[in-house]
N, C-alpha and C positions, 0 to 999 in steps of 0.2 A: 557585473558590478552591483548590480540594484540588488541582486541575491544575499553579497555579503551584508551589503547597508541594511536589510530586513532584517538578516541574521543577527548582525551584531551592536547594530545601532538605532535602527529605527522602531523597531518590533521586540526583536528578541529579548532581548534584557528582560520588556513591561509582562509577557509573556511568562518567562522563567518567576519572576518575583508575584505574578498569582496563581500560578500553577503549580512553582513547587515543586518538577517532574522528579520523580521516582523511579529510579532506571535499571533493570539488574542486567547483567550479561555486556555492556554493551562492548566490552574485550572483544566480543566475539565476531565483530566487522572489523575485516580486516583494515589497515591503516592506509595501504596501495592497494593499486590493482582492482581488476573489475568486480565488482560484486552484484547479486540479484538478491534486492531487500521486498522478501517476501511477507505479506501482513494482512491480517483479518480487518475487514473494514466494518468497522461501526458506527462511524458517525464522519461528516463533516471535517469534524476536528482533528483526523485521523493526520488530513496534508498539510495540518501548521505543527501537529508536535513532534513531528518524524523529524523534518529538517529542521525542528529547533534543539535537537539533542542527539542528530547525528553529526560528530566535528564535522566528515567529510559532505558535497554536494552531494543530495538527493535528487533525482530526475525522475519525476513521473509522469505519465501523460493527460493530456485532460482535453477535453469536446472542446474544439474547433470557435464552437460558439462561445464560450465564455469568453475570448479574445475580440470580439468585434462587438462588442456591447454598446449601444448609445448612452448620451448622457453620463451626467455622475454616476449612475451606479455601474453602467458599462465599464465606466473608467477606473473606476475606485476594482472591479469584480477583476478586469485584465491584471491592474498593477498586482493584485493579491496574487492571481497566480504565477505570473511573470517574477515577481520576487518572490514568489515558493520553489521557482526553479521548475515549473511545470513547463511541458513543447504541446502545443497546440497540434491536435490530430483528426482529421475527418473521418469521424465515425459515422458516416453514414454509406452505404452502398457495400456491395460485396465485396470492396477489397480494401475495410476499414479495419479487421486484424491484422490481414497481413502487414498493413501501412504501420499500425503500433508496433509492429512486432518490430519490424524494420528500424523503427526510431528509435526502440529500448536497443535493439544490437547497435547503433549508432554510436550511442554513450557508451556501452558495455566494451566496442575494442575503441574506446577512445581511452579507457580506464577508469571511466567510471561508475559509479551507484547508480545502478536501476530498478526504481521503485515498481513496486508490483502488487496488486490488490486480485487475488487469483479468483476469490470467489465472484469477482467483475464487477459487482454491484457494495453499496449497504445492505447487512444484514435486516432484514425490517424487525427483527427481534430480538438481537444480543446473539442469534446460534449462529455455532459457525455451520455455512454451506459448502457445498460441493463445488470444488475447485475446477474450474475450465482448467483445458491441456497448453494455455497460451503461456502459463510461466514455464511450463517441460517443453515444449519446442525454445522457448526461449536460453535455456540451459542449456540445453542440447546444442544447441547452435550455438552459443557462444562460448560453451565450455566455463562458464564462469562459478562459482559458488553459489548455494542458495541459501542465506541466512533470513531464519525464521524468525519473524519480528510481532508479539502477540499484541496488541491495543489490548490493557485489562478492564479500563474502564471509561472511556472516551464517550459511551453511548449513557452515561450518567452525568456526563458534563456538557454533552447537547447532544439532546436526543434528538431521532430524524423527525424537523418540523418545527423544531426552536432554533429561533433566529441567535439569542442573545443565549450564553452560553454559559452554565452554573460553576461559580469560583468555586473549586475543587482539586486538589491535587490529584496530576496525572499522574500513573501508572504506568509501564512498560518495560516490556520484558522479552529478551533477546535471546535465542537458541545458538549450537554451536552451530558452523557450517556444513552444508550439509553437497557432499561430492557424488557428483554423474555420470565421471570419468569412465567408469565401466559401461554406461550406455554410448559410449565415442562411435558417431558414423550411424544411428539408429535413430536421428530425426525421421521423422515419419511416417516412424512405425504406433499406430495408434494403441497398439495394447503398452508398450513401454511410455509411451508418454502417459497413458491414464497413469501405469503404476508410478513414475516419479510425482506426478501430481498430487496421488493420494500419498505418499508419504512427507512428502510437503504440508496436506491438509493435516496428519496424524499429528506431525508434531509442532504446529498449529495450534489442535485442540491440546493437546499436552502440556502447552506453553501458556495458552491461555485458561484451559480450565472451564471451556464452555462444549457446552451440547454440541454434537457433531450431526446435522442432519442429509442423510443423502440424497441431497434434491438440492438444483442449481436454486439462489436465492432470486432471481429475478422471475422465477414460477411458481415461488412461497411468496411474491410479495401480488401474486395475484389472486391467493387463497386467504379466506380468513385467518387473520394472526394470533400463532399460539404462543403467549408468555413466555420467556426460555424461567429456569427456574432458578435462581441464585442458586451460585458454587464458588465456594471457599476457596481462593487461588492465593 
């Protein structure tokens, strides 16, 4: 309930009337039925304008600890994600994938949208990185569609490290869906899941028009940061 109330009455609306969103494709998530909303992460801002211009509920997952926050800002950090539609997940110890993985198929045969940030992290530069194999096991096992969802410019309306976030119309742009059905029964096989991965990430960059680098971004964000270079999308 508090999801819809963000969506359509408490948030959403003031949201829509400064941002303005700009959406091409979005035909292309399906209306029923499970889908896996696949998307480059840029910023922050990435988990308020997804569910605010996807009709259907978005479920993504999100660290355990934003859930149990003290005080005001504990309170105010929970309700934010809790009416984003996010499930609290314990990501720490060795069997913090699998547990995500487990939660996104939860929603997925329940019928619903499950959100996905493949590259696992913020880019720390605007480029897109190399996509962990946890959205292709996640396909795979659920047999669900993977539609490729590009942020064009999210990372110029708050960048990682600004609180307070620049009025600017958002961008975003949608791919057709993209079917796995021929890998049916070949969850984990690692050479098949790299490869649904990286055509995932291909049309990713195709959608969004940035730099592809092949290096996970959470071991670029521990190397000095190289500028990605404006591209015309």
């Amino acid at each position: 309930m508090l999801y819809w109330l963000m969506k359509y009455i408490i948030l959403g609306p003031l949201l829509r009337l400064i941002f303005r969103p700009q959406v091409e494709g979005l035909e292309n998530v399906p209306e029923t039925g499970p889908v896996i909303l696949a998307s480059n992460h840029l910023s922050f801002s990435d988990s308020i304008f997804t569910p605010l211009i996807v009709k259907r509920k978005v479920t993504f997952i999100a660290k355990a600890e934003y859930f149990v926050g003290k005080g005001i800002k504990g309170w105010l950090t929970k309700l934010f994600f809790v009416g984003s539609g996010a499930i609290p997940v314990d990501r720490s110890g060795g069997r913090a994938a699998r547990a995500a993985l487990d939660t996104q198929l939860t929603v997925l045969r329940s019928g619903g949208i499950a959100g996905i940030y493949p590259e696992g992290t913020r880019s720390p530069d605007g480029r897109l990185y190399r996509g962990k194999t946890g959205v292709a096991r996640l396909a795979l096992e659920s047999g669900a569609p993977v539609v490729p969802m590009a942020m064009l410019n999210a990372d110029e309306i708050q960048p990682p490290g600004q609180l307070i976030p620049n009025v600017k119309r958002v961008r975003i742009r949608f791919g057709a869906p993209l079917d796995f059905s021929r890998y049916a029964g070949l969850t984990g096989d690692r050479f098949v899941e790299r490869a649904v991965t990286d055509e995932i990430m291909y049309e990713l960059m195709e959608l969004s028009g940035r730099e592809y680098v092949d290096m996970y971004a959470q071991k670029a964000k521990s190397q000095p940061a190289v500028p990605a270079e404006p591209v015309p999308v």
